[in-house]
DSSP file (Angstrom, degrees, kcal/mol; ACC not computed):
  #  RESIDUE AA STRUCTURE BP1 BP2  ACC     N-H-->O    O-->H-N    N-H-->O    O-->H-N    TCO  KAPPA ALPHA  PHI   PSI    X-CA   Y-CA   Z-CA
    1    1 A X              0   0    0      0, 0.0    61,-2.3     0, 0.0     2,-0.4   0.000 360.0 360.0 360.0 125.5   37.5    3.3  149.6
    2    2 A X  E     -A   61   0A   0     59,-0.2     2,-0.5    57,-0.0    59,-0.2  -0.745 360.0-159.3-130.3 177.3   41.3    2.6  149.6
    3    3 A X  E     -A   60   0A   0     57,-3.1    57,-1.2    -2,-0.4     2,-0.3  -0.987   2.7-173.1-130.6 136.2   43.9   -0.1  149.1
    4    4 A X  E     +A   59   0A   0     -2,-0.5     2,-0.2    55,-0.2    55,-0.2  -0.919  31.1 149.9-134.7 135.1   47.7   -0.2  150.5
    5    5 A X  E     -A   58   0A   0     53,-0.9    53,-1.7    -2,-0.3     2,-0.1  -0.903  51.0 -78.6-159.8 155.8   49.4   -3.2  148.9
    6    6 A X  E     -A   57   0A   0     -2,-0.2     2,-1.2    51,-0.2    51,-0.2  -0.439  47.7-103.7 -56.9 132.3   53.0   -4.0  147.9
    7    7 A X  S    S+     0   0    0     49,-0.6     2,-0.4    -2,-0.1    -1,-0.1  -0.612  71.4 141.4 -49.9  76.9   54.3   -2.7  144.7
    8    8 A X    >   -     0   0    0     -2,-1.2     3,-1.6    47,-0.1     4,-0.3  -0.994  56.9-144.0-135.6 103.6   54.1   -6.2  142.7
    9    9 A X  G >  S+     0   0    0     -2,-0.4     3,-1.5     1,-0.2    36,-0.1   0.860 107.4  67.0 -32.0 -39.5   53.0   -6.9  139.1
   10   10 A X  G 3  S+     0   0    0      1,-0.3     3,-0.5     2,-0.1     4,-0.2   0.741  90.1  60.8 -32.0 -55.9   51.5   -9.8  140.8
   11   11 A X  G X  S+     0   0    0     -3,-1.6     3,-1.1     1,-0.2    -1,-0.3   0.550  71.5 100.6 -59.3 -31.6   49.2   -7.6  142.6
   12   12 A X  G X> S+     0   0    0     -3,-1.5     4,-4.7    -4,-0.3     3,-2.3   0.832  72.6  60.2 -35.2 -60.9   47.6   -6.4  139.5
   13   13 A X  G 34 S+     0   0    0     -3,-0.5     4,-0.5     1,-0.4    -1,-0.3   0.895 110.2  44.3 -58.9 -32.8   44.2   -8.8  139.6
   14   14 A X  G <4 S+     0   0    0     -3,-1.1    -1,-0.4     2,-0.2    -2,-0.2   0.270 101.0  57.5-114.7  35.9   43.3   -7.4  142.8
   15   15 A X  T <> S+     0   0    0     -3,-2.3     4,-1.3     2,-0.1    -2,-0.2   0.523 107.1  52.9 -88.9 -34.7   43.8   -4.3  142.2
   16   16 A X  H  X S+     0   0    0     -4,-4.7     4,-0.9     1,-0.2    -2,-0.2   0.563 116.5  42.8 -60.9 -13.3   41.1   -5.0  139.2
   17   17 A X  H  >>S+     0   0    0     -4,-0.5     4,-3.5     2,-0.2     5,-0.6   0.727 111.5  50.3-105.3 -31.4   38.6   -6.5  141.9
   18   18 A X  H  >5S+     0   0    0     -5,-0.3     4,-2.9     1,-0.2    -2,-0.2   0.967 112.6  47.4 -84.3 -26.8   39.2   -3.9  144.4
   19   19 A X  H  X5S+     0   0    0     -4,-1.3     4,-3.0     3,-0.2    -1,-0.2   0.882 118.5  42.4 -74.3 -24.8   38.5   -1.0  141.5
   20   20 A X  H  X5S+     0   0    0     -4,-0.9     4,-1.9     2,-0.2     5,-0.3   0.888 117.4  46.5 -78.7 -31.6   35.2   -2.9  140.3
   21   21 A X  H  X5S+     0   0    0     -4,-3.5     4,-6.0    -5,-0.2     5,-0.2   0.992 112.4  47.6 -57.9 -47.3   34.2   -3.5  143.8
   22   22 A X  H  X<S+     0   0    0     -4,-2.9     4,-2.3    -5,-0.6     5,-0.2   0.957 118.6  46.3 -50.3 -51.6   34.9    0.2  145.1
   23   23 A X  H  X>S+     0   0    0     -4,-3.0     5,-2.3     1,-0.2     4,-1.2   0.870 111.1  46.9 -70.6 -25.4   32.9    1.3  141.9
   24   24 A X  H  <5S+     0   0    0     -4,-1.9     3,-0.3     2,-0.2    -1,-0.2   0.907 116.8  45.5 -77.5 -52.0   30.0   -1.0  142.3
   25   25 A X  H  <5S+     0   0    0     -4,-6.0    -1,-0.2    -5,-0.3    -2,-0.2   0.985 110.7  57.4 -53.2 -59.7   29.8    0.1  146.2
   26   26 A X  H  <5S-     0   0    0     -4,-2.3    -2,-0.2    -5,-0.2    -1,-0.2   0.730 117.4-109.5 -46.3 -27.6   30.2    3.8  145.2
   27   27 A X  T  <5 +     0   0    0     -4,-1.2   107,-5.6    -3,-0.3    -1,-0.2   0.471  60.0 158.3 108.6   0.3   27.2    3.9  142.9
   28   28 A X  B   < -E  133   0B   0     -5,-2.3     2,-0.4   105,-0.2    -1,-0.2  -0.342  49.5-103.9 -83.3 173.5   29.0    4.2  139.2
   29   29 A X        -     0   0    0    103,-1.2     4,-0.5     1,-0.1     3,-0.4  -0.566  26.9-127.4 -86.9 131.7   27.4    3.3  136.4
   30   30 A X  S    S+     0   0    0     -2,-0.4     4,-0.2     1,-0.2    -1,-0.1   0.503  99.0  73.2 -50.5 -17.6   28.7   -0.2  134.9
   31   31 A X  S >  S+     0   0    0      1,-0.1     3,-0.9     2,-0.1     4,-0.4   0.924 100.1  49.5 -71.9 -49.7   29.4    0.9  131.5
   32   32 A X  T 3> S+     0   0    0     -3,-0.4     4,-3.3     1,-0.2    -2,-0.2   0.758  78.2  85.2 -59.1 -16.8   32.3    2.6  132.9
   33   33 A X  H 3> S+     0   0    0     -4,-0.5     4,-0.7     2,-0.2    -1,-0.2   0.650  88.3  58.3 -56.0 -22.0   34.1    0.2  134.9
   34   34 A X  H X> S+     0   0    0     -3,-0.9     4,-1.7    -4,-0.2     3,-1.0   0.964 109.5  46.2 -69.0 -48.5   36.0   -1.1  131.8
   35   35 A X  H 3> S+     0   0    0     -4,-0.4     4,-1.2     1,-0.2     5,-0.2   0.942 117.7  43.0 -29.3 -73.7   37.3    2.6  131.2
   36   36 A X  H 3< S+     0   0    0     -4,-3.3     4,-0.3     1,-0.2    -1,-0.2   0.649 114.0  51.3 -74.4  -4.1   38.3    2.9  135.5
   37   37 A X  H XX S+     0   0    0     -3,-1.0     4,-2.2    -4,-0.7     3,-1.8   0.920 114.9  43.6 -97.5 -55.4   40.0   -0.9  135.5
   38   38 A X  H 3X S+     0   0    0     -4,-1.7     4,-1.8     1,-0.2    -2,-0.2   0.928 118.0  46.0 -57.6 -72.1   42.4    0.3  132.0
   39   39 A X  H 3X S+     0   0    0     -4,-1.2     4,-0.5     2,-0.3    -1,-0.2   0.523 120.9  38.8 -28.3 -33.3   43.2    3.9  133.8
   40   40 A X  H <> S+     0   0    0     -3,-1.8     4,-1.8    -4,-0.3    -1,-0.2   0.894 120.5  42.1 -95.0 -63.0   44.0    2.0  137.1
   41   41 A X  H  X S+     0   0    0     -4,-2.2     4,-2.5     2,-0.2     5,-0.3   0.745 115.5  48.3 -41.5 -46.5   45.8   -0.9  135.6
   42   42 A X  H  X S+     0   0    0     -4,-1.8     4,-2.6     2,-0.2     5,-0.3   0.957 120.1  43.8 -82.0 -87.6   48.0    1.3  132.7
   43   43 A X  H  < S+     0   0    0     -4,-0.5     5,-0.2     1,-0.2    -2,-0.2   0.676 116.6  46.3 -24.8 -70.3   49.0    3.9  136.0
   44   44 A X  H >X S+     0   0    0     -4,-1.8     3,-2.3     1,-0.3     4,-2.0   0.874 111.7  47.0 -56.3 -60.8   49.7    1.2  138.3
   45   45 A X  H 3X>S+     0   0    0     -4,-2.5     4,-3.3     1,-0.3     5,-0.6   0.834 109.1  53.3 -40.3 -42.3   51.7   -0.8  136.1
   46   46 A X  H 3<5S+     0   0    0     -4,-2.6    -1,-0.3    -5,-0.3     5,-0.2   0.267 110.1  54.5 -77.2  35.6   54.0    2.3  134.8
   47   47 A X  H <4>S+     0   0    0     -3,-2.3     5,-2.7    -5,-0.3    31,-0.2   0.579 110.4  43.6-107.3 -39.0   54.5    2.8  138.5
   48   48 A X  H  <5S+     0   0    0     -4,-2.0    -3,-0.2    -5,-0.2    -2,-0.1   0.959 123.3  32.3 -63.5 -65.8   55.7   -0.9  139.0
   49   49 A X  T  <5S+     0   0    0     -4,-3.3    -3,-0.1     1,-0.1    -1,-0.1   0.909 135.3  21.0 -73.2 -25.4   58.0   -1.3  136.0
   50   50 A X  T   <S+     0   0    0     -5,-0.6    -3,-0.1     1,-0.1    28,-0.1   0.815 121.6  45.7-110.5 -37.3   59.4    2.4  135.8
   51   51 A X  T   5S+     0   0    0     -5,-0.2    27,-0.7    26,-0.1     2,-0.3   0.999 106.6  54.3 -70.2 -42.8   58.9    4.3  139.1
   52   52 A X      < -     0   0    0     -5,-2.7     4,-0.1    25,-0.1     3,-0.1  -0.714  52.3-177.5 -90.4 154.8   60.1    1.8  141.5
   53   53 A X  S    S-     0   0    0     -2,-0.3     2,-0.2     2,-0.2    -1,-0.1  -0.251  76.5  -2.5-116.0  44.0   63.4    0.2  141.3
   54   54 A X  S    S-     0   0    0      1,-0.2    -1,-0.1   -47,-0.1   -47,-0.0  -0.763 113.7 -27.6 161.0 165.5   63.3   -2.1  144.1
   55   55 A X        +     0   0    0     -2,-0.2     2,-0.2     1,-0.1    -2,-0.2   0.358  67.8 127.2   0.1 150.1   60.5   -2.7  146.7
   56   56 A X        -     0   0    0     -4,-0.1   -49,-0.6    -3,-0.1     2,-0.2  -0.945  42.1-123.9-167.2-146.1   58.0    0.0  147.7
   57   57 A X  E     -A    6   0A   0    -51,-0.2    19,-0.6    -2,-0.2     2,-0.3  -0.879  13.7-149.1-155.0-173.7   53.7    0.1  147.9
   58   58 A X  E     -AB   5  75A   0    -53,-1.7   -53,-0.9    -2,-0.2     2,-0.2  -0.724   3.1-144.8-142.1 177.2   51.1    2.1  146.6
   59   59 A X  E     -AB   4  74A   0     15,-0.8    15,-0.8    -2,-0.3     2,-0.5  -0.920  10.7-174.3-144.8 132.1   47.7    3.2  147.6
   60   60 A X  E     -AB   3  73A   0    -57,-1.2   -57,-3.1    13,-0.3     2,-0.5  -0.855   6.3-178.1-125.9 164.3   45.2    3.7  145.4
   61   61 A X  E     -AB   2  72A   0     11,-2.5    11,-3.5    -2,-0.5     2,-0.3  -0.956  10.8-159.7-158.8 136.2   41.6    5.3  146.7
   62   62 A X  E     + B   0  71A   0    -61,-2.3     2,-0.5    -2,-0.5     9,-0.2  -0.849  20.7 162.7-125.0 140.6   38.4    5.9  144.7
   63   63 A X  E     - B   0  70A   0      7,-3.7     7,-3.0    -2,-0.3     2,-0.1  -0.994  32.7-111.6-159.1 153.8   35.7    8.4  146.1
   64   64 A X  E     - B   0  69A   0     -2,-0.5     5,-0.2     5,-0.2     3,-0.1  -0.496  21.1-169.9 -84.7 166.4   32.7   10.4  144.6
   65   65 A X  E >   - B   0  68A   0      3,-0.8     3,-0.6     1,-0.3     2,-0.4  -0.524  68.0 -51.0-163.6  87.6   32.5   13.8  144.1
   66   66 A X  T 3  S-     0   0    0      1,-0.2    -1,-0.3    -2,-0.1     0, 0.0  -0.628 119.7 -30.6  86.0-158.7   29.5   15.1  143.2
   67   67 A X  T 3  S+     0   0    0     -2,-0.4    66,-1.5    -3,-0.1    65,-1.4   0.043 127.1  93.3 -88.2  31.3   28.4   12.6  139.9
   68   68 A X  E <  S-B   65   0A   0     -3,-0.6    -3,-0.8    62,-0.2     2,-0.4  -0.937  72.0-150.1-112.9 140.6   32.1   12.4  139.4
   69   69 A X  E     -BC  64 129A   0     60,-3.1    60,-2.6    -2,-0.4     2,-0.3  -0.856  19.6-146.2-106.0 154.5   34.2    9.4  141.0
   70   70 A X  E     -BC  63 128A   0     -7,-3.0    -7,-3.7    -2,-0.4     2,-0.6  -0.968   5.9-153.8-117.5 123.7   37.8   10.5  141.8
   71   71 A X  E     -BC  62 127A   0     56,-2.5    56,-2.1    -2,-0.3     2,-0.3  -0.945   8.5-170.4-129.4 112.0   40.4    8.3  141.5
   72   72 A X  E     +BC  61 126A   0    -11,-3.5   -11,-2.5    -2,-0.6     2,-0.3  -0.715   4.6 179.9-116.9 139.9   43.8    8.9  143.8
   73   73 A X  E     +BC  60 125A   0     52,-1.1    52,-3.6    -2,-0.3     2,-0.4  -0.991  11.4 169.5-120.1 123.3   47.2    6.6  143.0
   74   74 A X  E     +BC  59 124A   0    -15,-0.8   -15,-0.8    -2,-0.3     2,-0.2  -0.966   5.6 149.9-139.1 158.5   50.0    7.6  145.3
   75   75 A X  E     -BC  58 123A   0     48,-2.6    48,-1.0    -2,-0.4    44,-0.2  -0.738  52.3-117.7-137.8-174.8   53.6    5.5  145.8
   76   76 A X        +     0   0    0    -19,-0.6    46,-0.2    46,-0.3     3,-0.1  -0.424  69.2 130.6-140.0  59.3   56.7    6.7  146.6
   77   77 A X  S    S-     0   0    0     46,-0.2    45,-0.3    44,-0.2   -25,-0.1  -0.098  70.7 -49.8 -89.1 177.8   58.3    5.6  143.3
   78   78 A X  S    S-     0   0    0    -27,-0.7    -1,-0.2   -31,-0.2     2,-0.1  -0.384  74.6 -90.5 -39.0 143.0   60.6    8.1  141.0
   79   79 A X        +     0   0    0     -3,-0.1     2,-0.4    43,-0.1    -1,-0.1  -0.426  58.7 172.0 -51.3 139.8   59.0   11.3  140.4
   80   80 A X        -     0   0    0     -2,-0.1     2,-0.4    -3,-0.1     3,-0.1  -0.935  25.5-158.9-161.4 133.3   56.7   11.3  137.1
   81   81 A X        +     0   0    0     -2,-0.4     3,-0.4     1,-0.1    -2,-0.0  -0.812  19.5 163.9-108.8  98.1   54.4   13.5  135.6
   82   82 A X  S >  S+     0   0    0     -2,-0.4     3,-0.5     1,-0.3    -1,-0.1   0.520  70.2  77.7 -91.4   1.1   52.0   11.7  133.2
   83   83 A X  T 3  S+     0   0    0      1,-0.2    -1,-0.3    -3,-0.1    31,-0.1   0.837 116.6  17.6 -61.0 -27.2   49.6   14.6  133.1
   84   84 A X  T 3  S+     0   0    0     -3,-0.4     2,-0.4     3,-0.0    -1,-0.2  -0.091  95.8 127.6-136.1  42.0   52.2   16.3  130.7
   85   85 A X  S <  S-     0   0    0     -3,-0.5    -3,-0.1     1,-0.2    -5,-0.0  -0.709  74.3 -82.3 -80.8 128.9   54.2   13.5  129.6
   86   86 A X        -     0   0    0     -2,-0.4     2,-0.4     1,-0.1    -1,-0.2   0.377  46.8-129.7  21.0 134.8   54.8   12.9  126.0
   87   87 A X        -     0   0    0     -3,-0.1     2,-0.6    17,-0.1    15,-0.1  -0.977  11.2-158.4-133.0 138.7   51.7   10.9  124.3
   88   88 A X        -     0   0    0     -2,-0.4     2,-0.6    13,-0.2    17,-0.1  -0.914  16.9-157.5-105.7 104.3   52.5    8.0  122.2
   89   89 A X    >   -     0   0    0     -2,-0.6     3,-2.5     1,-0.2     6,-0.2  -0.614  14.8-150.6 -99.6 135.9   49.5    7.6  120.0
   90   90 A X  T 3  S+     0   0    0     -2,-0.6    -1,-0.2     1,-0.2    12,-0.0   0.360  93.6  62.0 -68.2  13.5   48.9    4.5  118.7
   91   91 A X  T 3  S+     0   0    0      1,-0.0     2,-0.7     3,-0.0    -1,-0.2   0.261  81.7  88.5-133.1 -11.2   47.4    5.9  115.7
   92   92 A X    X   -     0   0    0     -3,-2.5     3,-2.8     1,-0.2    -1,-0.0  -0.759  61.2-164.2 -96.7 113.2   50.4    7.6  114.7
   93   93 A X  G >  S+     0   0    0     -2,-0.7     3,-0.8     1,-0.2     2,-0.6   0.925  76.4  83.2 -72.5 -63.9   52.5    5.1  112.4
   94   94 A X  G 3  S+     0   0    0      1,-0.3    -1,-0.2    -3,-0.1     3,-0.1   0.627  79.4  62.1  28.5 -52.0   55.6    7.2  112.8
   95   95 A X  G <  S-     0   0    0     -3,-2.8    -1,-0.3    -2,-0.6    -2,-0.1  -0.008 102.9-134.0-110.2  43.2   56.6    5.7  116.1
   96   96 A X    <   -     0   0    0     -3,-0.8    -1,-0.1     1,-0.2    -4,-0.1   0.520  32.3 -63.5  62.1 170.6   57.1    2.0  114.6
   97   97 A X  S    S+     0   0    0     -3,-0.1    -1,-0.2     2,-0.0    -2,-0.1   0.634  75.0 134.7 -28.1 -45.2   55.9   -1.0  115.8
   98   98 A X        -     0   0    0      1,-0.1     2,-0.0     3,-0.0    -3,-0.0   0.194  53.9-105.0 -54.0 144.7   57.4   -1.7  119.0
   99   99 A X  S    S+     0   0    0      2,-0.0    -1,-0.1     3,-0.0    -2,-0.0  -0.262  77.2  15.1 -28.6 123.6   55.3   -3.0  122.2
  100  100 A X        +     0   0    0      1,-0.1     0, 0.0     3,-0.0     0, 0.0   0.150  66.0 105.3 113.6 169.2   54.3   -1.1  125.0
  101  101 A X        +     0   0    0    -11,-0.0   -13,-0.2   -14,-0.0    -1,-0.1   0.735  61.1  99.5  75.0  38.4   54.3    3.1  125.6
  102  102 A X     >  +     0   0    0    -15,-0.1     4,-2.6     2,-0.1     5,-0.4   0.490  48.9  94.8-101.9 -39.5   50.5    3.6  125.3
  103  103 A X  H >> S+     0   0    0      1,-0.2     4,-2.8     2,-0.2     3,-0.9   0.795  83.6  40.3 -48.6 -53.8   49.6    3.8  128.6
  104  104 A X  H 3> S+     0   0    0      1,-0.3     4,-1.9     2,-0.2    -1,-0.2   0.857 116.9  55.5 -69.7 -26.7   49.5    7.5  129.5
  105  105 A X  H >> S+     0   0    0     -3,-0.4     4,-2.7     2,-0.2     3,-1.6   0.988 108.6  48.2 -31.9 -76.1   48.0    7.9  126.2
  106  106 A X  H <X S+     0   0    0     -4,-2.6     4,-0.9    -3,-0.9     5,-0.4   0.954 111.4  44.5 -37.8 -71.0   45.4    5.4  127.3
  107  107 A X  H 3< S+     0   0    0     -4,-2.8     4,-0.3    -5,-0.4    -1,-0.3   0.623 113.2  56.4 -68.0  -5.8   44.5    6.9  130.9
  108  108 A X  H << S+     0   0    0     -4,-1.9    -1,-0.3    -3,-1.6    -2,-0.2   0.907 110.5  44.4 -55.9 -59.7   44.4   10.4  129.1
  109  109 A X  H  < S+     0   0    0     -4,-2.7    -2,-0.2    -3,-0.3    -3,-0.2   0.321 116.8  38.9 -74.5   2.1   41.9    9.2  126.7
  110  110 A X  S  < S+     0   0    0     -4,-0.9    -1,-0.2   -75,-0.1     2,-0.2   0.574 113.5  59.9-114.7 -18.7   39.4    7.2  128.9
  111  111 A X  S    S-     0   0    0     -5,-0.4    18,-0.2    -4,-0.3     3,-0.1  -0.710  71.6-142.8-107.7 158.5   39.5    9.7  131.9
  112  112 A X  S    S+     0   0    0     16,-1.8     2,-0.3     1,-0.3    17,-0.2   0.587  78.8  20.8 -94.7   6.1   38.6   13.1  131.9
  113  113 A X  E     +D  128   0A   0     15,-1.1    15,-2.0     2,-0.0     2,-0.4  -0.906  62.6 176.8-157.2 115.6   40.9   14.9  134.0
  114  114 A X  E     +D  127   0A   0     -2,-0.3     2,-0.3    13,-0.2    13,-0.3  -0.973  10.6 164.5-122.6 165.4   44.4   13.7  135.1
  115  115 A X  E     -D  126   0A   0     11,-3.2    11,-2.9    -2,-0.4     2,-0.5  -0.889  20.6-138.1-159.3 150.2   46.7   15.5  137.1
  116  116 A X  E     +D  125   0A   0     -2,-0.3     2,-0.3     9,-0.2     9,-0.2  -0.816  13.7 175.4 -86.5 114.9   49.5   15.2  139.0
  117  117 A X  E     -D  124   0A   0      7,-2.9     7,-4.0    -2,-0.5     2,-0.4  -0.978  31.4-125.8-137.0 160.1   51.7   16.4  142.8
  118  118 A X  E     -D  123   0A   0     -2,-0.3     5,-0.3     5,-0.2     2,-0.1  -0.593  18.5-144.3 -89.1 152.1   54.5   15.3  143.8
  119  119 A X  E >   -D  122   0A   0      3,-3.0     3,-0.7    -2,-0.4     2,-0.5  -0.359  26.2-104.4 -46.2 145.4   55.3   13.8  147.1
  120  120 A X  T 3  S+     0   0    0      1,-0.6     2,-0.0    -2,-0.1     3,-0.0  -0.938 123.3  14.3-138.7 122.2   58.2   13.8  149.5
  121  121 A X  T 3  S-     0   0    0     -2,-0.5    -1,-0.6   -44,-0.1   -44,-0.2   0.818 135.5 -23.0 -53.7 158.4   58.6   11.3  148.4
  122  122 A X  E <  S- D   0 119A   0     -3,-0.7    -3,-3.0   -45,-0.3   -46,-0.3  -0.421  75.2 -48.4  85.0-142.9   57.0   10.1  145.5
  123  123 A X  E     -CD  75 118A   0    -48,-1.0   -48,-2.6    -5,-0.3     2,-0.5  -0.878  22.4-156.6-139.0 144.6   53.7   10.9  143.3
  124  124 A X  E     -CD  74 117A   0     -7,-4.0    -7,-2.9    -2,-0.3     2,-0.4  -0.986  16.0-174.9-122.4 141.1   49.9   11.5  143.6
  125  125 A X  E     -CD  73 116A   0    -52,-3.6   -52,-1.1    -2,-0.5     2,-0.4  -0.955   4.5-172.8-132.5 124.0   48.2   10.9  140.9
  126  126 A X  E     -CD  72 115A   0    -11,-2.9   -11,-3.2    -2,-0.4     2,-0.4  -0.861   2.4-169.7-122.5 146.7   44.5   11.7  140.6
  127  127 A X  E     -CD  71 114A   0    -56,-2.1   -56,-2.5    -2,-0.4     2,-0.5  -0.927  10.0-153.4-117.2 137.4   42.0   10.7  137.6
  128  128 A X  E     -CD  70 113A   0    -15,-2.0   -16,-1.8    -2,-0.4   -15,-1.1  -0.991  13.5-163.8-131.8 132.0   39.1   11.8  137.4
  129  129 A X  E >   -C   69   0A   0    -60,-2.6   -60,-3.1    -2,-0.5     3,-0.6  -0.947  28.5-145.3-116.8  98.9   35.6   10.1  135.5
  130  130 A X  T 3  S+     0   0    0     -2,-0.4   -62,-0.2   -62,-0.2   -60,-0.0  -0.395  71.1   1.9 -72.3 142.9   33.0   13.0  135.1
  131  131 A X  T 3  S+     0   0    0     -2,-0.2   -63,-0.2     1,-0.2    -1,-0.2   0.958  86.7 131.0  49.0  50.4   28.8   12.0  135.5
  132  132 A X    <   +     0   0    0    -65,-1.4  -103,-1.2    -3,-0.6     2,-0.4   0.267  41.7  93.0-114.4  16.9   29.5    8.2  136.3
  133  133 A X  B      E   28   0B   0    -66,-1.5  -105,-0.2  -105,-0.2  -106,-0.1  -0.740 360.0 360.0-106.0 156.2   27.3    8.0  139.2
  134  134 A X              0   0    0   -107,-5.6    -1,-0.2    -2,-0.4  -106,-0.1   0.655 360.0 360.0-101.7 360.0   23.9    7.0  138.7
């Protein structure tokens, strides 16, 4: 199942319908859908505020593989690799208060597998959720 929409914060809520629909068609299991809605939302959004700097789109696409759903992101935003990015763990008090710089943290820790290639131009980014279909 895929989606091509405009690169828009805006966009965000149905990008949550389209990942609970996709999962619901695909056959995963409903405890996980809060897990694939953080993973999509935390990606998409650092793709909106940091990759693009002006207009663009994404595509995002969800597919089984096996009992595993696969989850593919790709724009044509900055290059970024959050498979080996940095982690800002919220759990370390060290890195202060401030707001925000959790996601890749996040979508590391609810998915089991991310990884990143680049584009010309721009990034695919696949997540992967092992033994959610029922």
């Amino acid at each position: 199942m895929r989606l091509e929409l405009e690169a828009d914060l805006a966009q965000l809520n149905r990008i949550r319908e389209f990942v609970t629909e996709s999962a619901t068609s695909l056959g995963i299991a409903p405890s996980s859908f809060d897990d694939l809605r953080l993973a999509v939302d935390e990606a998409v959004t650092n793709i909106l505020t940091h990759g693009y700097r002006g207009p663009g789109d994404i595509e995002i696409e969800l597919d089984t593989a096996g009992a595993d759903l696969v989850i593919r992101l790709r724009d044509r935003a900055m290059p970024f690799d959050p498979a080996h990015s940095p982690l800002n763990d919220p759990h370390n008090s060290e890195q202060g208060d401030a707001p925000g710089g959790f996601g890749v943290y996040l979508i590391r820790t609810v998915m089991d597998e991310v990884s990143h290639r680049p584009l010309d131009p721009g990034n695919e980014l696949t997540m992967i959720k092992r033994g959610v279909v029922e």
